[in-house]
C-alpha positions as CSV (number, residue, x, y, z in Angstrom):
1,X,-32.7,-0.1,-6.3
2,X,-30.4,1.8,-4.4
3,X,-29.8,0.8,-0.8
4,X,-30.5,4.2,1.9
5,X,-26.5,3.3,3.6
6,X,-25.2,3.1,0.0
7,X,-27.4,6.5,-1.4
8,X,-26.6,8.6,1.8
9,X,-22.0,7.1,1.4
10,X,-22.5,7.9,-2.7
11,X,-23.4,11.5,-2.1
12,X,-20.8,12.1,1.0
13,X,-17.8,10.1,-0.3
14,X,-18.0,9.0,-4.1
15,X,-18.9,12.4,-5.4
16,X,-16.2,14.2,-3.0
17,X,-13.9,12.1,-4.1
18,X,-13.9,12.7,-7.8
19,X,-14.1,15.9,-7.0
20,X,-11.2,16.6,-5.2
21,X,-9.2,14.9,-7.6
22,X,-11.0,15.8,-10.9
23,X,-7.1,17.2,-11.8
24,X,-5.4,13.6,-11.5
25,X,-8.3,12.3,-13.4
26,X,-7.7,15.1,-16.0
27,X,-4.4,14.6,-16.1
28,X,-4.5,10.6,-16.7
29,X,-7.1,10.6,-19.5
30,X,-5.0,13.3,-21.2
31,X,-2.3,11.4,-21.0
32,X,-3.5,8.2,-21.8
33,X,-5.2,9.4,-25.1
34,X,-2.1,11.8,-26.0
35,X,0.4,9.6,-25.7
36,X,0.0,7.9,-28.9
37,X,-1.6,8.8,-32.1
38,X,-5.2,9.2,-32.1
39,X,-5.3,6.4,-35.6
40,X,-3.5,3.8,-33.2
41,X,-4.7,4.6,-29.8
42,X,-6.9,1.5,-29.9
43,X,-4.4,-0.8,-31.2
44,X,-2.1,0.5,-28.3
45,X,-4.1,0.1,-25.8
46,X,-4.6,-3.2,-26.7
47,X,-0.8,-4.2,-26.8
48,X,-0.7,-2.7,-23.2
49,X,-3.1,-5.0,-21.8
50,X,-2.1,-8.1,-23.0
51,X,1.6,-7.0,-22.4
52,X,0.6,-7.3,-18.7
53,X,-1.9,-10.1,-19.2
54,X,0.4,-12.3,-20.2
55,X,3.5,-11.1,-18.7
56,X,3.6,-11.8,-14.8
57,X,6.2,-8.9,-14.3
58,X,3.9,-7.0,-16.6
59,X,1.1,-7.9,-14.2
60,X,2.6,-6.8,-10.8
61,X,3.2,-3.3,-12.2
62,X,-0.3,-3.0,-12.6
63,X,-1.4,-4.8,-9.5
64,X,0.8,-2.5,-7.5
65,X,-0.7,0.9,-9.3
66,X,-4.1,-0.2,-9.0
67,X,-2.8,-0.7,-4.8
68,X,-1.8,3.0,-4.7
69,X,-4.7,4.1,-5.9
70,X,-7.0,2.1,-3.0
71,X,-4.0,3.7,-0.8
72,X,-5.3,7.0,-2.1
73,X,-9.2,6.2,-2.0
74,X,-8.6,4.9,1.8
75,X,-6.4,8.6,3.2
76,X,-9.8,10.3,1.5
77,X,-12.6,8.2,3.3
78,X,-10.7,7.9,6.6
79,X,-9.8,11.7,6.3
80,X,-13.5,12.3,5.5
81,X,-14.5,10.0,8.3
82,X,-12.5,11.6,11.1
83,X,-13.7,15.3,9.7
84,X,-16.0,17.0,12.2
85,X,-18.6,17.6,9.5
86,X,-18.7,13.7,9.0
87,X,-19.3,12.4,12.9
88,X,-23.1,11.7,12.6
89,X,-22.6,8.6,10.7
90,X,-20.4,7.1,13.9
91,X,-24.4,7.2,15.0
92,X,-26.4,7.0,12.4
93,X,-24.8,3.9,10.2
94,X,-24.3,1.9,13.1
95,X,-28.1,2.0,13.3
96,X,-27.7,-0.7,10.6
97,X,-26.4,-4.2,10.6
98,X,-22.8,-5.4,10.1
99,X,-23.8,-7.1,6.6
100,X,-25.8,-3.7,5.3
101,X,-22.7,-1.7,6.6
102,X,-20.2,-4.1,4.8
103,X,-22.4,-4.2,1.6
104,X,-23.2,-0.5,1.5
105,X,-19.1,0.6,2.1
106,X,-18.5,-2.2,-0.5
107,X,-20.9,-0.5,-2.9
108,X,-19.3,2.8,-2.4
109,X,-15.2,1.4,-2.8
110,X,-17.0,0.1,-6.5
111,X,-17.6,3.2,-6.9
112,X,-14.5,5.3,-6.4
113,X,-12.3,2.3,-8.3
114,X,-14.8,2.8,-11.4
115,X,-11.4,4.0,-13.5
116,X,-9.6,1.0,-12.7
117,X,-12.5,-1.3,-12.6
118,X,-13.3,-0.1,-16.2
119,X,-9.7,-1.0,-17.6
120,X,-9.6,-3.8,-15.8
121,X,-12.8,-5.4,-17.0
122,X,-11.5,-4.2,-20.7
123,X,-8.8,-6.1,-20.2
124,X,-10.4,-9.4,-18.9
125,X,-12.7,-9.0,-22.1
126,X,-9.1,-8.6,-24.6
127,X,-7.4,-11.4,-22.8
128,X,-10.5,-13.6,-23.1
129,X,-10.7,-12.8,-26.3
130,X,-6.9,-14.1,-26.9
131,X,-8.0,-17.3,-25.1
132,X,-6.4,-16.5,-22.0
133,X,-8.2,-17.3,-18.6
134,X,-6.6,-17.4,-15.5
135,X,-5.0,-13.8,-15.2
136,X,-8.4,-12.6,-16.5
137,X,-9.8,-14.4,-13.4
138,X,-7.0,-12.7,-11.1
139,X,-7.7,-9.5,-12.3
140,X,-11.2,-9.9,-11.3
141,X,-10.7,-11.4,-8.1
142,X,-7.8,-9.2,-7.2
143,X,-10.6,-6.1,-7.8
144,X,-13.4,-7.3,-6.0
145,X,-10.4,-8.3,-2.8
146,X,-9.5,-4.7,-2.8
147,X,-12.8,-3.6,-2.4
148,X,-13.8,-6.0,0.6
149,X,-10.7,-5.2,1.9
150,X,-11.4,-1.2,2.0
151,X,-15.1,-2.3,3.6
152,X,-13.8,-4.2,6.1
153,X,-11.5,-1.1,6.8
154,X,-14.5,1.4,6.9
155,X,-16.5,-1.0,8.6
156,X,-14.1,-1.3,11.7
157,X,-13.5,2.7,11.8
158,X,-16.6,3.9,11.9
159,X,-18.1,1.3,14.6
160,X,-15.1,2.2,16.8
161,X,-17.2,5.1,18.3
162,X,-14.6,6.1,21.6
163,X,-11.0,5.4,22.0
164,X,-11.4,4.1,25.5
165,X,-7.2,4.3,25.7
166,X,-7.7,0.9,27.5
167,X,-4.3,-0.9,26.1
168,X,-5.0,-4.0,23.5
169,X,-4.4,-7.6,24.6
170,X,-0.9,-7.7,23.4
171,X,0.5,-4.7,25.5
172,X,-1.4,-6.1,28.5
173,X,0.3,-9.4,28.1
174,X,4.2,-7.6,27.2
175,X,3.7,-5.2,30.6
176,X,6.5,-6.7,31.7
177,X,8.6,-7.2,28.6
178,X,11.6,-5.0,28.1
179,X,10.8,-3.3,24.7
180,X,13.7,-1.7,22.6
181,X,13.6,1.5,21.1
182,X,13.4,-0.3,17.1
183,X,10.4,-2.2,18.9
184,X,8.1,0.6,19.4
185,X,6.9,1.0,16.1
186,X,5.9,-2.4,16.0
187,X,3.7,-2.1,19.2
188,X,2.3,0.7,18.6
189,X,1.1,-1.2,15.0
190,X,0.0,-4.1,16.5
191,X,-2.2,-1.5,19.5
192,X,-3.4,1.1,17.6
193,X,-3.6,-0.2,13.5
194,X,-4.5,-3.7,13.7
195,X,-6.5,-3.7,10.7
196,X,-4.2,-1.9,8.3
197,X,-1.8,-4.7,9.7
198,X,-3.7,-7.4,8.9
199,X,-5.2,-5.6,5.4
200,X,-1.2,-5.2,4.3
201,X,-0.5,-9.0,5.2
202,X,-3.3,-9.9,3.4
203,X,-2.2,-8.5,0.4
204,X,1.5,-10.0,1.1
205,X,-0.1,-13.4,1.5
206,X,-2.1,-12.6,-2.1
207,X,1.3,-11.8,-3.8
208,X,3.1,-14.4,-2.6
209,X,0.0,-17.1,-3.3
210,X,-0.5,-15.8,-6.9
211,X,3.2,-15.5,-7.6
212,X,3.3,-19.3,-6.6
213,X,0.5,-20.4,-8.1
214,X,0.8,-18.5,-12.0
215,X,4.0,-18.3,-12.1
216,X,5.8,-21.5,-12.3
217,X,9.5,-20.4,-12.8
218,X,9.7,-17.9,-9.6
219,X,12.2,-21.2,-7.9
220,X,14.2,-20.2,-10.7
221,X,14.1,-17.0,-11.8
222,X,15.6,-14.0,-9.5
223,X,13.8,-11.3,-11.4
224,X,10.0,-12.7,-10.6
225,X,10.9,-13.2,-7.2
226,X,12.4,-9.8,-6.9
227,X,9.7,-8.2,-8.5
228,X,7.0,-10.0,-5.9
229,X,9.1,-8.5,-2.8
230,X,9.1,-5.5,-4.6
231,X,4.8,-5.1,-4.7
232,X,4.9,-6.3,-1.3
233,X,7.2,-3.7,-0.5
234,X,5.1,-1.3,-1.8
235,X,1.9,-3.0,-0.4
236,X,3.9,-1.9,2.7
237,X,3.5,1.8,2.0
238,X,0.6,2.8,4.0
239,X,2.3,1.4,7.1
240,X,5.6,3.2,6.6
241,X,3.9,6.2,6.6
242,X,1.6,5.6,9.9
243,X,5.3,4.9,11.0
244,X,6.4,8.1,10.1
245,X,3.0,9.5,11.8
246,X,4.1,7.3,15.0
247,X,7.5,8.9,15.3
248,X,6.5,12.8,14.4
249,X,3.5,12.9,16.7
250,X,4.6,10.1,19.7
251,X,8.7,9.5,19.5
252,X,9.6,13.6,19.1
253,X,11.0,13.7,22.2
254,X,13.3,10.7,21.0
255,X,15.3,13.7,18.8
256,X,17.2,14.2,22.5
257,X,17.9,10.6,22.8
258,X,22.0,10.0,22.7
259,X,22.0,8.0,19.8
260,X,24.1,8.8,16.9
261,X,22.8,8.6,13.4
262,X,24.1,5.5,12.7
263,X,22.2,4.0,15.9
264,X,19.0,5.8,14.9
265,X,19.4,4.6,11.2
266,X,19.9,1.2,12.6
267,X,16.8,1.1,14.6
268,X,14.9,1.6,11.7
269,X,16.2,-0.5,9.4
270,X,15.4,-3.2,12.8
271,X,12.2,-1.9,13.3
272,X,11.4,-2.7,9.3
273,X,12.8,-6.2,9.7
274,X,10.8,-7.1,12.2
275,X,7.7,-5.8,10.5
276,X,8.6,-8.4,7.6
277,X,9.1,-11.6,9.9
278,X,5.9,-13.4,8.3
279,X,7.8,-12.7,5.1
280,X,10.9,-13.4,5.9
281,X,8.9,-17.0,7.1
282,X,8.0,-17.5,3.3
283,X,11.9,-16.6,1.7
284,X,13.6,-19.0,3.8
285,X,11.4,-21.8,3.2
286,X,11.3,-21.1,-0.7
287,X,14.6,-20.1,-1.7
288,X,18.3,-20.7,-1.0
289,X,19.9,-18.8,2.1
290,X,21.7,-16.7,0.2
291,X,18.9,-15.5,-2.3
292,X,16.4,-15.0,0.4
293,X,18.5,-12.7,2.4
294,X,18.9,-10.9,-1.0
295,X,15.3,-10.8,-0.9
296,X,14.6,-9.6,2.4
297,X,17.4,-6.9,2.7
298,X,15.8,-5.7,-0.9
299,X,12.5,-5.1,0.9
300,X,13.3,-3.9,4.5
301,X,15.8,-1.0,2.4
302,X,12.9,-0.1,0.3
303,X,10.9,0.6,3.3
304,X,13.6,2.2,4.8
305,X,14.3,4.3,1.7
306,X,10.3,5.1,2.0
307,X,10.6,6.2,5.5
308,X,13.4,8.5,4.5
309,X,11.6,9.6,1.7
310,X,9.2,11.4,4.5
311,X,11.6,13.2,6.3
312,X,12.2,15.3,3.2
313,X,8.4,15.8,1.8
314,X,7.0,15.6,4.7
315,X,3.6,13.7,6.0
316,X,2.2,14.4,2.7
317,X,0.5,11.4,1.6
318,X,-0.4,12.6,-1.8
319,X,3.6,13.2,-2.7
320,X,4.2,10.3,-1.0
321,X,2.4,8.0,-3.0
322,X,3.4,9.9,-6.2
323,X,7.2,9.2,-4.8
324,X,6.8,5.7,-3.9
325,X,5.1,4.7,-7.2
326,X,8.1,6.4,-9.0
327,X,10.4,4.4,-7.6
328,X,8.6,1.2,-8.0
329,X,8.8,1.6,-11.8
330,X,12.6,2.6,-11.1
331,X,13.8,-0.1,-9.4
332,X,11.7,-2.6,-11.5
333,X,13.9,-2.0,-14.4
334,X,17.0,-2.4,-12.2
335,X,15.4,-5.9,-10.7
336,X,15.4,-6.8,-15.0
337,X,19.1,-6.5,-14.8
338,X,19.5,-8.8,-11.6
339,X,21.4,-6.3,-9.8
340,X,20.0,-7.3,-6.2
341,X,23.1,-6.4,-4.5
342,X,23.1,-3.2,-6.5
343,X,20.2,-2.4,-5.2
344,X,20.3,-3.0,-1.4
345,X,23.6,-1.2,-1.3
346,X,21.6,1.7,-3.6
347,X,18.4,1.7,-1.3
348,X,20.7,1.9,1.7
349,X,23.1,4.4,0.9
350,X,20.2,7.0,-0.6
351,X,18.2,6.6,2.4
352,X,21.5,7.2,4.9
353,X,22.0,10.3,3.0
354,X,18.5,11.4,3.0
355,X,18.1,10.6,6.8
356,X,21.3,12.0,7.6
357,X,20.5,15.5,6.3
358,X,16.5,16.4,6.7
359,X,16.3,14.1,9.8
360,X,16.1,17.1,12.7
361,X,14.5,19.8,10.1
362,X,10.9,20.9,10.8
363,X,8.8,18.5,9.2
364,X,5.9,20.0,6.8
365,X,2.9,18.5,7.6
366,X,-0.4,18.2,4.9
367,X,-3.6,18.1,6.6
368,X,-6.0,15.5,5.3
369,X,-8.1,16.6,2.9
């Protein structure tokens, strides 16, 4: 039976959900019953998922669109949440304990991932079908961590009832501290969205562990490695866009700063290395010098490129996601071609140009549905 948290988050969230993207889930199914001949739509579907259960590049792809689409189920919830309409649950849910709230939220994420859960779980029934076990497992696994994550998440909004403005622990103890323009991003991340932080680790930490532990030839193989800083870039998303937030709505002023925009560009391309350090921790002790800081200047001018990205559509997270899941695919066909190099000096130069020309124009700004 139906918990009353879960009944009373089904009828607010899960049905709001679908319907305010009953298009995108029009346009999908469409698409993935038209793409192919109606006689061999089984069979293709079938190829697909075992292309990605047994290719780990395959795999990855997948991971990271099934990542963009929690992205998208977490700017609903939390847009929902902070909605006027939707402040009598900062009362009434915390009527409840911590376990019903996490179990109830947890129900609910289930919920709006039943697409991805349903292919998923088709999948894990084709690959054991073909004998194969452990990405199966991962698949399963990987699922159920995306939900807990997203309760977690919910959990820790909606039980932070008043923003006291009393500074966290970290800004208390770096009073003192000088702190560099490229640094105030990072504060601001570790003050104010410590558990998106610690959610996008996480999932870095996941990648990385999985990558290590399936994947046997990553030591040796550029491509695998490149494709696991690549998801972890774009596990990274959701951040670079609260950085965008940060500097639109906090740093405006900073327009009248005398930097030029090689300075400004610099900072954040800084600001994005810094954000990587625990990952940066992992390249250098896995990889050669060289490779890793092929690795890690492949990632920080993704972001970067991200960033840029929102200068010119503007704070709209839908686009956003649609543009950063675009180039994913992109640049995992140029990572098949081990053109690392390629692609720093690509990412870098793109991003300059973008940033250079939209960086002091008006930016258009979506309200949260």
């Amino acid at each position: 039976m139906k918990q009353p948290l879960t009944h009373i988050l089904s009828r607010i969230f899960v049905r709001g959900f679908y319907q305010a993207h009953a298009g995108m889930f029009l346009f999908f199914f469409l698409f993935m019953i038209g793409a192919v001949d109606p006689g061999q739509l089984l069979n293709y579907h079938k190829t697909l998922m075992l292309a990605f259960i047994t290719s780990p590049l395959m795999l990855l792809v997948v991971f990271a669109a099934w990542l963009l689409y929690t992205f998208k189920c977490w700017h609903y919830i939390l847009g929902q949440i902070a909605a006027p309409t939707q402040h009598f649950l900062f009362y009434s849910i915390n009527s409840f304990s911590r376990k019903e709230q996490l179990t109830g939220w947890f129900i609910t994420q289930l919920y709006v991932l039943l697409p991805v859960i349903a292919y998923g779980l088709i999948a894990v029934g084709v690959g054991v079908s073909y004998n194969y076990y452990v990405t199966p497992v991962s698949i399963i696994l990987y699922l159920l961590l995306l939900a807990a994550a997203s309760a977690w998440l919910y959990v820790t909004v909606v039980n932070k009832l008043v923003d006291s403005g009393n500074p966290s622990w970290l800004l208390r103890l770096s009073s003192s501290w000088k702190k560099p323009f490229y640094s105030l991003f990072i504060y601001n991340l570790l003050n104010r969205l410590k558990i998106p932080y610690a959610i996008t680790k996480a999932l870095s930490w996941l990648i990385i562990t999985g990558v290590f532990q399936l994947f046997n030839d990553v030591k040796t193989d550029s491509r695998v490695a490149g494709m696991a800083v690549l998801t972890i870039s774009v596990a990274h998303a959701v951040l670079v866009f609260e950085g965008q937030r940060f500097e639109q709505t906090q740093l405006s002023l900073s327009r009248n700063f005398p930097y030029s925009f090689m300075q400004r560009y610099g900072y954040i391309f800084l600001s994005y290395l810094l954000l990587l350090l625990p990952e940066a921790i992992w390249l250098f002790s896995r990889f050669n010098p060289l490779l890793a800081v092929q690795l890690l200047f492949m990632t920080a001018s993704m972001l970067v490129l991200l960033h840029s990205l929102i200068y010119y559509i503007g704070l709209n997270m839908d686009k956003y996601l649609q543009w950063v899941m675009g180039l994913f695919i992109v640049l995992f066909w140029v990572m098949m071609f081990k053109l690392i190099p390629i692609l720093i000096i690509g990412n870098v130069v793109i991003s300059y140009l973008i940033f250079s020309r939209y960086y002091y124009r008006d930016m258009p700004v979506v309200a949260q549905k």
